[in-house]
N, CA, C and O atoms as CSV, one atom per row, in Angstrom:
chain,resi,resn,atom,element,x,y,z
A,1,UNK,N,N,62.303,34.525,190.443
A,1,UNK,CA,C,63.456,33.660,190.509
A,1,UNK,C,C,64.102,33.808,191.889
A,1,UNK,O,O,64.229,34.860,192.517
A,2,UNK,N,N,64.515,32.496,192.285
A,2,UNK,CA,C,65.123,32.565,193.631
A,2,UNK,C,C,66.441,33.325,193.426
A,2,UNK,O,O,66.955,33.392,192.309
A,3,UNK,N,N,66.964,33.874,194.467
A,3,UNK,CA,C,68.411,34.362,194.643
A,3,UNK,C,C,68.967,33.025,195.405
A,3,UNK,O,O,68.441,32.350,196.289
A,4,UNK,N,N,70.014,32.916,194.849
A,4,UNK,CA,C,71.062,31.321,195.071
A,4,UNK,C,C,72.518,32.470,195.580
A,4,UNK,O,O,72.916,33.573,195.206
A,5,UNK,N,N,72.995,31.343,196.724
A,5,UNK,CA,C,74.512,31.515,197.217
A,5,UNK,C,C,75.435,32.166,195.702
A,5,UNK,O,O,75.722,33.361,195.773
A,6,UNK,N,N,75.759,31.607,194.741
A,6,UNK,CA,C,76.288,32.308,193.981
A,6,UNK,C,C,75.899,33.274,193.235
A,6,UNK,O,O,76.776,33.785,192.538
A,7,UNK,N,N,74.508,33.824,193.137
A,7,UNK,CA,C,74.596,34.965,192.383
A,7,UNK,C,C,74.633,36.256,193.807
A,7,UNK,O,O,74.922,37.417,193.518
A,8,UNK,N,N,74.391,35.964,194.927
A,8,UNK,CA,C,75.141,37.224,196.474
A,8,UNK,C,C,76.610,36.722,196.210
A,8,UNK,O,O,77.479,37.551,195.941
A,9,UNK,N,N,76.856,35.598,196.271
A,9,UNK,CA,C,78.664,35.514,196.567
A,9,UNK,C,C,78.697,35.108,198.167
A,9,UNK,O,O,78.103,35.496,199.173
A,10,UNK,N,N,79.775,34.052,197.849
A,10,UNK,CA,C,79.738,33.206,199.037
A,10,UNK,C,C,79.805,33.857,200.101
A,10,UNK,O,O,79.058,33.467,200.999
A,11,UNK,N,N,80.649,34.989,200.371
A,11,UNK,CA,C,80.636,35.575,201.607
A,11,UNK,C,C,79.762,36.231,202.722
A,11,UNK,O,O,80.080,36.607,203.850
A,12,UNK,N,N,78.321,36.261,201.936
A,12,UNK,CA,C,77.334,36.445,202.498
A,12,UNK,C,C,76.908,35.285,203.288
A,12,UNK,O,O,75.983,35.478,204.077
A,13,UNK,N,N,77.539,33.847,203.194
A,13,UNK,CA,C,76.755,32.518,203.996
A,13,UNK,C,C,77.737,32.242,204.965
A,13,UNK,O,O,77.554,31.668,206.039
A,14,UNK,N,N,78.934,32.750,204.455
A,14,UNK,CA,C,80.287,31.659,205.038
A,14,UNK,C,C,80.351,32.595,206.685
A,14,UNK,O,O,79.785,33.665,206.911
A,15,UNK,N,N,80.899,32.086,207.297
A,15,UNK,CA,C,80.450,32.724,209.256
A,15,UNK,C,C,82.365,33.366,208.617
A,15,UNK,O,O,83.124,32.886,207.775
A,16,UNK,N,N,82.497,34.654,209.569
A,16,UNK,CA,C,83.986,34.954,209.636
A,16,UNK,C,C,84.536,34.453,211.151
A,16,UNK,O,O,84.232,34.847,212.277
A,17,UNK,N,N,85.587,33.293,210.639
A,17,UNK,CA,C,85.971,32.477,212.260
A,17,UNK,C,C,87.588,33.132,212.279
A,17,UNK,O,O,88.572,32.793,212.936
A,18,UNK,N,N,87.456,33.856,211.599
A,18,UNK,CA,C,88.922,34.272,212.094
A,18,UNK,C,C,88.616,35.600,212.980
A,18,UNK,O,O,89.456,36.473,212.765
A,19,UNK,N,N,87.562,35.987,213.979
A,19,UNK,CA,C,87.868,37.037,214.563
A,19,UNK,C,C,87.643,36.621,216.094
A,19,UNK,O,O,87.312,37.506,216.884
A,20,UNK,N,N,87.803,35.384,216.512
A,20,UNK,CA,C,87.992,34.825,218.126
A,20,UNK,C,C,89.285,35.471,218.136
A,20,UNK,O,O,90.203,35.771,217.373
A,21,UNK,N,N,88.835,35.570,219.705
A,21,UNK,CA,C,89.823,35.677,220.312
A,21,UNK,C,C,90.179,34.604,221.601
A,21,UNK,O,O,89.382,33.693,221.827
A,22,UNK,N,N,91.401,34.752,222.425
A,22,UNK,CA,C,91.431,33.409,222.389
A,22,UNK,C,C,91.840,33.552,224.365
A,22,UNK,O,O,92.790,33.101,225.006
A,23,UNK,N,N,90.369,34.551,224.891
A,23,UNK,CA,C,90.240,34.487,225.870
A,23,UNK,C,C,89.096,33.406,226.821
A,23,UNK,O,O,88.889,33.206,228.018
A,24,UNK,N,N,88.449,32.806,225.318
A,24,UNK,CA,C,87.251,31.943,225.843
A,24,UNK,C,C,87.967,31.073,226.995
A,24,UNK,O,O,89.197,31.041,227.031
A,25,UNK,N,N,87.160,30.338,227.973
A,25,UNK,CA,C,86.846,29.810,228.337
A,25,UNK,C,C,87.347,28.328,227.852
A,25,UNK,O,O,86.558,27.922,227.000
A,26,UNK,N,N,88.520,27.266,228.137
A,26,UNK,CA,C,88.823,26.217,227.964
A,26,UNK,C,C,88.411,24.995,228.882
A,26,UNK,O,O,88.061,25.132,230.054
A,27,UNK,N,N,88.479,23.969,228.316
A,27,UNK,CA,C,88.134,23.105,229.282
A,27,UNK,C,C,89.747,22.579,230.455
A,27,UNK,O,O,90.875,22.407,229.992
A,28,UNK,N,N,89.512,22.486,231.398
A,28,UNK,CA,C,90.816,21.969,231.985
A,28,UNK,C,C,91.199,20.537,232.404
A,28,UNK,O,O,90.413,19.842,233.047
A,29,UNK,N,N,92.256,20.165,232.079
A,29,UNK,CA,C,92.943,19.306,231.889
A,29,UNK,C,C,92.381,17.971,233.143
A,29,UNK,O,O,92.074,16.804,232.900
A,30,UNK,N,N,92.406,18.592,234.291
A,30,UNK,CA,C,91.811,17.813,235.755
A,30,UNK,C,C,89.947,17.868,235.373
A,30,UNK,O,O,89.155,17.108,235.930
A,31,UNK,N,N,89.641,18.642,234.606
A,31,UNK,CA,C,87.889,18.226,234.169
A,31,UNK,C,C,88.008,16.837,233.128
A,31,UNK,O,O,87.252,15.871,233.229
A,32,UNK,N,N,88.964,16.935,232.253
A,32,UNK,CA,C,89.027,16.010,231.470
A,32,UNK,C,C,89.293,14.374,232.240
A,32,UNK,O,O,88.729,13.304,232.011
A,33,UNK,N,N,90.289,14.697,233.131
A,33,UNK,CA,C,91.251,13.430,233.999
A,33,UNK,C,C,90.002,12.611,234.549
A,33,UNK,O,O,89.742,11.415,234.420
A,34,UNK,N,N,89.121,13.906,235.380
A,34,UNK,CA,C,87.777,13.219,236.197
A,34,UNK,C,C,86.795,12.664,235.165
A,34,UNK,O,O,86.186,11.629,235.433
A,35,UNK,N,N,86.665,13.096,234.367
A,35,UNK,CA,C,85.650,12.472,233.466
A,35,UNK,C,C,86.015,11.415,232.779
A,35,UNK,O,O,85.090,10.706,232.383
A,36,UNK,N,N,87.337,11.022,232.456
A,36,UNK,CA,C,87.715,9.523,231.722
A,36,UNK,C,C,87.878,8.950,233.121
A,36,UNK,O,O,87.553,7.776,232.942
A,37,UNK,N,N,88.214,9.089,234.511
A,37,UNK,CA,C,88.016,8.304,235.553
A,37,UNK,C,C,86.710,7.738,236.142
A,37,UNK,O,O,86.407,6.730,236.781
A,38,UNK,N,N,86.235,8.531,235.783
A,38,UNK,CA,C,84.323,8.341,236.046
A,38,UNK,C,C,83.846,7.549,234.882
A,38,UNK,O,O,83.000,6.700,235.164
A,39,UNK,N,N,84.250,7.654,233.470
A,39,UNK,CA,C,84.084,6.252,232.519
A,39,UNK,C,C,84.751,4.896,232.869
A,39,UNK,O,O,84.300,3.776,232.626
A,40,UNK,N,N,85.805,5.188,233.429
A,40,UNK,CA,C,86.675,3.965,233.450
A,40,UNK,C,C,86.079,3.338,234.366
A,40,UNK,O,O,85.582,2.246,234.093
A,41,UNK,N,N,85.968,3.933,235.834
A,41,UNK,CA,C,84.920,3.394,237.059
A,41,UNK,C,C,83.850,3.138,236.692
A,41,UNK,O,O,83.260,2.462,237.536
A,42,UNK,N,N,83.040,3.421,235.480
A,42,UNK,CA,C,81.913,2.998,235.481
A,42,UNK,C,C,81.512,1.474,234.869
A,42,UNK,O,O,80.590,0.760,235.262
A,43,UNK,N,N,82.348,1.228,233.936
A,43,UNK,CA,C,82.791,0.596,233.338
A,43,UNK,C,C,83.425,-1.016,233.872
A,43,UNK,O,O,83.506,-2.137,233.370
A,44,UNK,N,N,83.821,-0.324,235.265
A,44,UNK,CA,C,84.902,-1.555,236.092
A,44,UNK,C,C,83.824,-2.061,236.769
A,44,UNK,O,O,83.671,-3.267,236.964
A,45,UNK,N,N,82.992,-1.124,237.175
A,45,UNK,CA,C,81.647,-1.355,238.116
A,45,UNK,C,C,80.598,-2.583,237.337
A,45,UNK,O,O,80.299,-3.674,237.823
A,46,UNK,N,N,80.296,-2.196,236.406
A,46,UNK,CA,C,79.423,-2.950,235.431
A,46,UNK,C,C,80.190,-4.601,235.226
A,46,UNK,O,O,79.557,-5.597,235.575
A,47,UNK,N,N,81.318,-4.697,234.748
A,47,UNK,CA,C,82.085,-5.506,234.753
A,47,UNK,C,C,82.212,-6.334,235.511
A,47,UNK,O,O,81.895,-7.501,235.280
A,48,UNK,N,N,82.878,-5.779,236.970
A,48,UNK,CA,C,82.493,-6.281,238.435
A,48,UNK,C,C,81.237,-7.318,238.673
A,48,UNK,O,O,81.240,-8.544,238.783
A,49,UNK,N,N,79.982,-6.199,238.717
A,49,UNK,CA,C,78.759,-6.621,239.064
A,49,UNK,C,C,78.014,-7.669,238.648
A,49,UNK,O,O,77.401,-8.549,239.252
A,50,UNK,N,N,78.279,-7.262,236.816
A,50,UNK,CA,C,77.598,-8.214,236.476
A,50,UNK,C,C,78.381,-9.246,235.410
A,50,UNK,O,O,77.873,-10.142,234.736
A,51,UNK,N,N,79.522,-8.904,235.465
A,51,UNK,CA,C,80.341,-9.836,234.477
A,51,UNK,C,C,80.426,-9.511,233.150
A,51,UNK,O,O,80.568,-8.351,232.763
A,52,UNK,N,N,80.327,-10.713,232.240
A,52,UNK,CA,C,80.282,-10.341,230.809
A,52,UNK,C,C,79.305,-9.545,230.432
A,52,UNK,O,O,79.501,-8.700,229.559
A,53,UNK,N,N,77.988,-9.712,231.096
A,53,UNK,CA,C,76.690,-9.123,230.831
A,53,UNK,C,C,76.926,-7.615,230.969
A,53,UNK,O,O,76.225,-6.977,230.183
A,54,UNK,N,N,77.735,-6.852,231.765
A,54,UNK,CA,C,77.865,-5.859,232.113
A,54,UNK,C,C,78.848,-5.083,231.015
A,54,UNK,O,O,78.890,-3.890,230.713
A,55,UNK,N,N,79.543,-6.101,230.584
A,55,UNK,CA,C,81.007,-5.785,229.411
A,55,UNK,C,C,79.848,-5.171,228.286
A,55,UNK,O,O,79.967,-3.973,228.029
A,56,UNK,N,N,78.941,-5.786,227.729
A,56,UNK,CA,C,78.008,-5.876,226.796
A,56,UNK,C,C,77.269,-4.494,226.750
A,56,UNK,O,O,77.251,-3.669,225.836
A,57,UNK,N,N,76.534,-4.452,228.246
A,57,UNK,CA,C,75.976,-3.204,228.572
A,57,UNK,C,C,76.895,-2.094,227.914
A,57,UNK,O,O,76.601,-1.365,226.966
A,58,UNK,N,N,78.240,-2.142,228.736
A,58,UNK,CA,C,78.738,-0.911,228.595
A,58,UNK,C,C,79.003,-0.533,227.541
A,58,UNK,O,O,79.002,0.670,227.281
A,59,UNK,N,N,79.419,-1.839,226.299
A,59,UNK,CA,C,79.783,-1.508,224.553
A,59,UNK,C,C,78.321,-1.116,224.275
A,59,UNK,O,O,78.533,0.072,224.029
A,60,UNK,N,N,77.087,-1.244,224.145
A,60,UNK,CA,C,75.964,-1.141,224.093
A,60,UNK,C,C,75.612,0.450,224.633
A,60,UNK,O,O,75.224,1.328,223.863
A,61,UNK,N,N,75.774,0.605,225.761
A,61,UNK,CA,C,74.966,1.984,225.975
A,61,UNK,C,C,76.693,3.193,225.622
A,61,UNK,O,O,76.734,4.367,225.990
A,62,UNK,N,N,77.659,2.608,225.011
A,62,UNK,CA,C,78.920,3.491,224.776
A,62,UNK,C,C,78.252,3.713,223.415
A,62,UNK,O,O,78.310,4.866,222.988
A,63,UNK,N,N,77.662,2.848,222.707
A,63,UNK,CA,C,77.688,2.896,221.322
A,63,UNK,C,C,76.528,3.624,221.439
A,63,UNK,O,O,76.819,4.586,220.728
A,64,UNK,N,N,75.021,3.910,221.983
A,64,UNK,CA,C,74.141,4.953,221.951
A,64,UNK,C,C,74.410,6.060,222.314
A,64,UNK,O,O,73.654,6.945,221.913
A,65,UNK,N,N,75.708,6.504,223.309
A,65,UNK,CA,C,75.761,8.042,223.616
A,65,UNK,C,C,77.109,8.791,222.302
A,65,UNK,O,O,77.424,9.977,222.209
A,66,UNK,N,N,77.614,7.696,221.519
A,66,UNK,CA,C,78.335,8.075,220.403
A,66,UNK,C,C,77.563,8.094,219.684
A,66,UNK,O,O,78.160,8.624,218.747
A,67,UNK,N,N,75.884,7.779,219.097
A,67,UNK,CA,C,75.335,8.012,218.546
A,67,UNK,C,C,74.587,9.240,218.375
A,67,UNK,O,O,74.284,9.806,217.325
A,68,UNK,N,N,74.267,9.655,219.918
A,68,UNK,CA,C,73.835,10.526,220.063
A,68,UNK,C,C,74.315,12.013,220.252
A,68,UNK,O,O,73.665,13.058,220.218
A,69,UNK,N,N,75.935,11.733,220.506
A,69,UNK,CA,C,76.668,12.813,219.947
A,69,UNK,C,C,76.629,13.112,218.808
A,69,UNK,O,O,76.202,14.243,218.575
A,70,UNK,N,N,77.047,12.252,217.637
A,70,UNK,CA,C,77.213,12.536,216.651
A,70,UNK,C,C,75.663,13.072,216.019
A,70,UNK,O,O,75.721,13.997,215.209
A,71,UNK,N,N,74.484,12.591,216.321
A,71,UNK,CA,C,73.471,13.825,216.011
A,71,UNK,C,C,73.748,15.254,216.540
A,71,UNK,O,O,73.927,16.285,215.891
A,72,UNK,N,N,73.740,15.055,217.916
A,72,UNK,CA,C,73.826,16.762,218.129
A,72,UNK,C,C,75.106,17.878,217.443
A,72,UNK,O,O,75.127,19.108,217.463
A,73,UNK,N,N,76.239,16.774,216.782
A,73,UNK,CA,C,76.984,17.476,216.359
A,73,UNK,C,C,76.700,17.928,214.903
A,73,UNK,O,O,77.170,18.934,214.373
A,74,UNK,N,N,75.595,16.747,214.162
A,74,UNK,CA,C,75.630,17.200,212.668
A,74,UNK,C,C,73.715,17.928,212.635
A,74,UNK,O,O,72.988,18.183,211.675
A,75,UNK,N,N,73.504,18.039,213.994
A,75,UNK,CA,C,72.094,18.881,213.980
A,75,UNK,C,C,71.876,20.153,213.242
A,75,UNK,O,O,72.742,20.967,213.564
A,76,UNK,N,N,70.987,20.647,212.320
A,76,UNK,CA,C,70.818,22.068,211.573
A,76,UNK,C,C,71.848,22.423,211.216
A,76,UNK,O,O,72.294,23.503,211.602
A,77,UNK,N,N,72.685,21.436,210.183
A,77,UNK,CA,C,73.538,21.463,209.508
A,77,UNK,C,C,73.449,22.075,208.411
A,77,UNK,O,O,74.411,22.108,207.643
């Protein structure tokens, strides 16, 4: 017979997240600023260049890298 999560007891699966501490490493505020400026420019560029066609692009390849976040976020789940 297999051994199942409830006959160990949950605490054997569950991770303990209460022992960070809260010297990590944050992202900063001017990394964030440059990176929605570098979307926004990219964005104006496409627009610019190629017009509506470019508007399209950018909803188009915005909507594959939100796709592809959201795999790497629900990966070996």
């Amino acid at each position: 017979m297999t051994m199942m999560t409830a006959d160990s007891g949950v605490t054997a699966s569950v991770a303990d997240t209460h022992t960070h501490s809260d010297d990590k490493a944050h992202v900063k505020p001017s990394t964030m600023y440059l990176i929605a400026f570098l979307v926004v420019a990219l964005a104006v560029g496409l627009i610019a260049t190629m017009g509506l066609g470019g508007l399209i692009l950018w909803g188009v390849g915005a909507t594959w890298i939100m796709l592809a976040l959201l795999v790497v976020m629900t990966a070996g789940g």
